[in-house]
C-alpha distance (Angstrom), angle and dihedral (degrees) to the residues before:
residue distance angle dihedral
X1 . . .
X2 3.66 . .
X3 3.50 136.8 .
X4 3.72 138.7 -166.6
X5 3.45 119.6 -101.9
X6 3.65 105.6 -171.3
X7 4.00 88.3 65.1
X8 4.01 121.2 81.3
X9 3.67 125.1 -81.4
X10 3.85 89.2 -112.5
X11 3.80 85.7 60.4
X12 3.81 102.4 38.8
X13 3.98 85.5 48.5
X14 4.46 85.0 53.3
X15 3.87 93.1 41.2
X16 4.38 88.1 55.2
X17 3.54 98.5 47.7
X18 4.16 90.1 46.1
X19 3.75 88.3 54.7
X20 3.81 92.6 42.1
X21 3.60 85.9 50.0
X22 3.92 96.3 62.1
X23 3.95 96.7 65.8
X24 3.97 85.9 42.6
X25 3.78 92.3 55.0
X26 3.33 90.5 45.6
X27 3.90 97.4 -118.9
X28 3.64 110.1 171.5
X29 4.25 130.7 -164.9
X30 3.58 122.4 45.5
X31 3.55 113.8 -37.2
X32 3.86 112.6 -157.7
X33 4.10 128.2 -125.5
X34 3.72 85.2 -151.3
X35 4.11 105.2 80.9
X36 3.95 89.6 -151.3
X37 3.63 89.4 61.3
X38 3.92 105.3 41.8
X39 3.90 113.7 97.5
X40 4.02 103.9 -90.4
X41 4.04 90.5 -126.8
X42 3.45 94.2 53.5
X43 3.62 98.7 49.3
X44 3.70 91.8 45.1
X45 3.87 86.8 52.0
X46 4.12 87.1 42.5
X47 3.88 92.4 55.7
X48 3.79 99.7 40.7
X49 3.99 85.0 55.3
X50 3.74 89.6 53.9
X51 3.80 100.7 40.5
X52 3.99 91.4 46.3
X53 4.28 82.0 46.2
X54 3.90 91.8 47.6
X55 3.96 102.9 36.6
X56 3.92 103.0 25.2
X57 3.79 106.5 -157.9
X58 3.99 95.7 -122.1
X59 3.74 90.0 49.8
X60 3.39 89.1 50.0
X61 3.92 100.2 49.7
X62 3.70 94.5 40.4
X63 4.42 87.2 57.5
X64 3.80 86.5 45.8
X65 4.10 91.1 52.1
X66 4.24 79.4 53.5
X67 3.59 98.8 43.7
X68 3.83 111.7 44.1
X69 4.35 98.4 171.8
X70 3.87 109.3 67.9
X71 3.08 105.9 -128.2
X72 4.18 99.3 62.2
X73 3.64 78.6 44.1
X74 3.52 91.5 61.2
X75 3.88 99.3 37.0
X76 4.39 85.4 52.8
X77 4.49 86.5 51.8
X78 3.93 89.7 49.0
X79 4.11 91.6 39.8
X80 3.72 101.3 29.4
X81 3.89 93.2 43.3
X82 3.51 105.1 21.0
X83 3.75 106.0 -121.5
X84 3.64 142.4 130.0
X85 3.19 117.6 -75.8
X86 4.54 92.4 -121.1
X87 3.84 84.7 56.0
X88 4.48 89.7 49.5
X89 4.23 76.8 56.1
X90 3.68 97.6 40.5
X91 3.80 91.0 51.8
X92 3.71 89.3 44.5
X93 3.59 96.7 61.9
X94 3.97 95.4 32.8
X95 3.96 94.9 62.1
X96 4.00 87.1 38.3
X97 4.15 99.1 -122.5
X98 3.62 87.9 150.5
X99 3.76 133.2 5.8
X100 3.37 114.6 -134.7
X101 3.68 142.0 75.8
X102 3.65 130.1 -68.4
X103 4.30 112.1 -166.4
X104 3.79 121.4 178.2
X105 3.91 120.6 -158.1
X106 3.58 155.6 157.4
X107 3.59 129.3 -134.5
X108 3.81 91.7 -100.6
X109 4.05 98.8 27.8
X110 3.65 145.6 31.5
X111 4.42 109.8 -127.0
X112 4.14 99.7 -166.9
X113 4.19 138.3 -28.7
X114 3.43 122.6 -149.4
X115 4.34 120.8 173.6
X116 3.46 128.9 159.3
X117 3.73 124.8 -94.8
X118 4.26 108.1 -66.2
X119 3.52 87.1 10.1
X120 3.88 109.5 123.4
X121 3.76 137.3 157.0
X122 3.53 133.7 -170.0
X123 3.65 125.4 -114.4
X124 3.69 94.0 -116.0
X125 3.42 93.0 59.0
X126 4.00 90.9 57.4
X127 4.21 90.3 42.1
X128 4.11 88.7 46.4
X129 4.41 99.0 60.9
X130 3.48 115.9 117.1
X131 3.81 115.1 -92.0
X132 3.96 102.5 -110.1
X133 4.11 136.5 -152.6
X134 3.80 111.9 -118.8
X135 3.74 111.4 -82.3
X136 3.74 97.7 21.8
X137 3.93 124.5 131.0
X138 3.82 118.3 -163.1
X139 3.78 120.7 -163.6
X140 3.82 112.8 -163.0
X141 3.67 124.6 166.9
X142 4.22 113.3 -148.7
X143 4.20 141.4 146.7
X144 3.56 119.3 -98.9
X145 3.89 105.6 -173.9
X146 3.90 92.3 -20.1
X147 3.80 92.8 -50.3
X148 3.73 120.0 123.0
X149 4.28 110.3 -135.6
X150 3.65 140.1 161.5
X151 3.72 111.1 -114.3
X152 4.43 104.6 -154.7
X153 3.91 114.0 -171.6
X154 3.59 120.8 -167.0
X155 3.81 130.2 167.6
X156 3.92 119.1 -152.4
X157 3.86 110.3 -129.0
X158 3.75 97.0 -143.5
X159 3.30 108.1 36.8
X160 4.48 98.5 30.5
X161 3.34 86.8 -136.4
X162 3.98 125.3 133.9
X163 3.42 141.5 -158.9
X164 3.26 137.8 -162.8
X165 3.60 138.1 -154.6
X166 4.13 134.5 -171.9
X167 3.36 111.7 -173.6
X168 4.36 121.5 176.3
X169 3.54 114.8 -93.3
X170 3.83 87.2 -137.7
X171 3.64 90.3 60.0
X172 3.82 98.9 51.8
X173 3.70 97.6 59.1
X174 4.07 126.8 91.6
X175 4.29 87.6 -90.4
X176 3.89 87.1 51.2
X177 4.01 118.7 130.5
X178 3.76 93.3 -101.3
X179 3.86 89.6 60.3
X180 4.01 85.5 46.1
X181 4.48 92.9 44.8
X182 4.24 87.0 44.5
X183 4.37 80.3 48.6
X184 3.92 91.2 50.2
X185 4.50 92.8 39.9
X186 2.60 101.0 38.9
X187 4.61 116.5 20.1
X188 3.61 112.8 178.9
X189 4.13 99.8 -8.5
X190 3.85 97.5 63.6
X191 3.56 114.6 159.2
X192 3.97 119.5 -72.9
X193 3.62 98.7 -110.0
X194 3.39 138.4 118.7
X195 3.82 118.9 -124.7
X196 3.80 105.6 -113.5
């Protein structure tokens, strides 16, 4: 098995376990190095192995009952776990923490979207955020289509990049749908932690 090492560690650690995960699943033939070519059921199956192995859904959970903003949710996934920062977001979304949208760009280009299901924004909306300083985190509440979210802004000092994430208002409060998943995980024996 080989993996590339001009990519991050984060991605090098994702690309291992997806291989590994091939043999485990018992996928037989000749499974391709080159994504375009690999059989789009088998990758699929290949990179929810390695996203389940890499961000396990009760670890998960039990950081988001710590963490209640986004983004120092996102920053424990990528620290805690060690994994890029568009598969903290994608992981978000998938075990449906927050709904919302979270939308990483540069100046010039967009990198990845991820929003919950029925969740959409318009482009403007993305184009129209405030140009920010390095470092800097903006919290702004506003309506998108008569829905109240959270808008966070935060630009990454080494790579300039930002992202942005709108999350429901209704699902950042102490009823919100993590409190409800951590409920249906884990009933009566939820993690000893203190919401903070």
């Amino acid at each position: 098995m080989g993996v590339n090492r001009n990519r991050t560690r984060a991605s090098q650690r994702f690309a291992a376990v997806h291989e590994l995960a091939h043999p485990y699943l018992g996928h037989h033939g000749d499974i391709s190095f080159v994504e375009e070519e690999e059989d789009p059921v088998l990758h699929t199956e290949a990179d929810n192995f390695a996203t389940e192995m890499l961000t396990p859904k009760d670890r998960i959970i039990s950081l988001a009952y710590k963490h209640r903003d986004p983004i120092p949710l996102l920053y424990q996934i990528m620290r805690v776990h060690d994994v890029s920062l568009e598969m903290a977001c994608r992981r978000m979304i998938e075990l449906e923490i927050y709904r919302g949208a979270f939308v990483c760009f540069s100046e010039l280009q967009p990198f990845f979207a991820y929003n919950s299901k029925g969740f959409s924004l318009e482009a403007e909306i993305i184009y129209d955020l405030p140009k920010i300083e390095r470092g800097c985190l903006i919290a702004k509440h506003e309506t998108i289509k008569g829905v109240a979210v959270t808008c966070y802004i935060q630009r990454f000092r080494q790579s300039g990049k930002f992202l942005a994430a709108w999350v429901e208002d209704s699902t950042a409060n102490p009823e919100s749908l993590y409190e409800k998943l951590l409920d249906k995980w884990f009933g009566n024996k939820k993690p000893g932690i203190t919401p903070g």
